[in-house]
Every structure is written in C-alpha cells, then in structure tokens.
N, C-alpha and C positions, 0 to 999 in steps of 0.2 A: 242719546243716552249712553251711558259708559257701560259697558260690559263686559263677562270674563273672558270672553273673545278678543277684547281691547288689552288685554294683560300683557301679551308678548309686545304688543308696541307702544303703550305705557311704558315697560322699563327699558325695550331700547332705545325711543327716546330719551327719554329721563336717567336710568341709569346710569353705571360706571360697572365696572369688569371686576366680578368677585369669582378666585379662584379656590377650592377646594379639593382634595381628591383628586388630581392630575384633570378637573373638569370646570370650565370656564360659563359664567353664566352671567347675567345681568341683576346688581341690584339697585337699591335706593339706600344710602346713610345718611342719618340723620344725625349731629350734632348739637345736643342741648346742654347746655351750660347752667351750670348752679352756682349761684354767690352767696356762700357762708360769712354771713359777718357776724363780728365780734363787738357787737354793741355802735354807740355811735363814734363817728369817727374813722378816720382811714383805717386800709387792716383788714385783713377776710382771709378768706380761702375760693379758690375756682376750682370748678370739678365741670368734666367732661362726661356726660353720659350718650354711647356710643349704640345707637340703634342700628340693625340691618335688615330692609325688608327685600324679601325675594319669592319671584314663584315658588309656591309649598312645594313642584317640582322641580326644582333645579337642582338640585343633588340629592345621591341615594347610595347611602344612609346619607341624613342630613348632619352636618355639622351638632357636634354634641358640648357640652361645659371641656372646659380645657383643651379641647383642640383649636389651631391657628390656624386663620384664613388669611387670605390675601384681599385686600379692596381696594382698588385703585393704586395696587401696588407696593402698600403698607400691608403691615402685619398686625393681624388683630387677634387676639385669645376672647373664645366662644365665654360668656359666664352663665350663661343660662340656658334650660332646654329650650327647646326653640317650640315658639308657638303657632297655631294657627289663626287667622284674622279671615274673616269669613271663607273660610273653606278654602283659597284660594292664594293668598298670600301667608309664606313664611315670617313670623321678627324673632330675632334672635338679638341680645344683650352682649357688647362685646368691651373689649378694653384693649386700651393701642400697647401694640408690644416697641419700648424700643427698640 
C-alpha cells in the first residue's frame, strides 16, 4: 500500500529537479494539451496547461502567482496559489517562460 512515507521516493523516482529560492527539490510536471477547434475542418488552436506537483514541503515560502521557477531546467511563471492535495502534496499552475 502506498504511503506518505512512500512520498520522498515517489518523486525521486518519478520526478525531475524543480528549483526555487536558491533551493533544489523533486517534482512531477504534467503537460495537458487542449484543442480549440473552430468548427469542422482543419484549423484550431493548441494550448498547453502546465501542472507542478511537489511535496507541500519542498520550499518555504512556497512559490507564489508571478514568481519563476526552474523545472527541468526551463523557466516557468507560477499563475496560481498553489494548493494542497491531501495534506501532503503541493500543485501549482504554471506557464512556460520563453
């Protein structure tokens, strides 16, 4: 059975290197894609919706709207407070900085 003792090796496996605040920590990014179309036929729009989930403690203060993190080495601008997901994991809302 998985547990919140399983957390730190959950995302070292699974993770990638989210930096903050001169402080290095492990998350999970999720990339969901949405397709706007414009009726039938070729023609749309694509939009990236950019998830980060991280132990609720890996940074303090947590990353807030409009400050830039680091993910895997890119740059990303926070847009949302960051939330809790059972007690235990942080998601935060982000958008890739070119």
């Amino acid at each position: 059975m998985f547990g919140d003792a399983d957390l730190n090796v959950f995302f070292a496996d699974f993770g990638v290197p989210v930096v903050f605040g001169g402080v290095t920590a492990q998350g999970l990014l999720d990339m969901e894609t949405d397709v706007f179309s414009h009726g039938a036929g070729p023609g749309g729009v694509e939009r990236v919706n950019y998830r980060l989930r991280l132990p609720w403690n890996a940074f303090s203060p947590s990353p807030q709207p409009t400050d830039t993190i680091l993910v895997n080495g890119a740059s990303y601008q926070v847009l949302s407070q960051p939330t809790q997901k059972d007690m235990q994991i942080l998601e935060l809302a982000l958008k890739a900085v070119p």
